[in-house]
N, C-alpha and C positions, 0 to 999 in steps of 0.2 A: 610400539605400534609399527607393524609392516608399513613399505612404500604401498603396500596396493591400499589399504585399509585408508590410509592419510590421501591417496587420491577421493577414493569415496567422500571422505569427510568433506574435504575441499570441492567435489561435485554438489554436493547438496546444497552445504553454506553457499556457494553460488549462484543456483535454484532457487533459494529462501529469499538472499538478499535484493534478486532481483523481480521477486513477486509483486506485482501490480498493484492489485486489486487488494491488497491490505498491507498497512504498515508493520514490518517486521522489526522488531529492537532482538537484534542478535549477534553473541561475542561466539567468535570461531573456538575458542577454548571449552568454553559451556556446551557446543555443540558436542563437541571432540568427545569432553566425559558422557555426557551421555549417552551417545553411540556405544560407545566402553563398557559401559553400566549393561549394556541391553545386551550386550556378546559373552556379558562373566556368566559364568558357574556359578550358581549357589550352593 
């Protein structure tokens, strides 16, 4: 993973964790693949 991509990841899990208005159960890791998942090539 690039440093810029791992900033990304780390901006949103940020965003998420500090969402208000709904409780969010989320691992930094889980996020990470999925981001991943949605940039591959099939």
């Amino acid at each position: 993973m690039t440093q810029k991509s791992e900033h990304l990841v780390d901006l949103i899990f940020k965003k998420l964790i500090t969402y208000k208005n709904k409780k969010i159960f989320l691992e930094k890791e889980i996020l990470n693949e999925f981001i991943l998942s949605l940039f591959k090539d099939n």
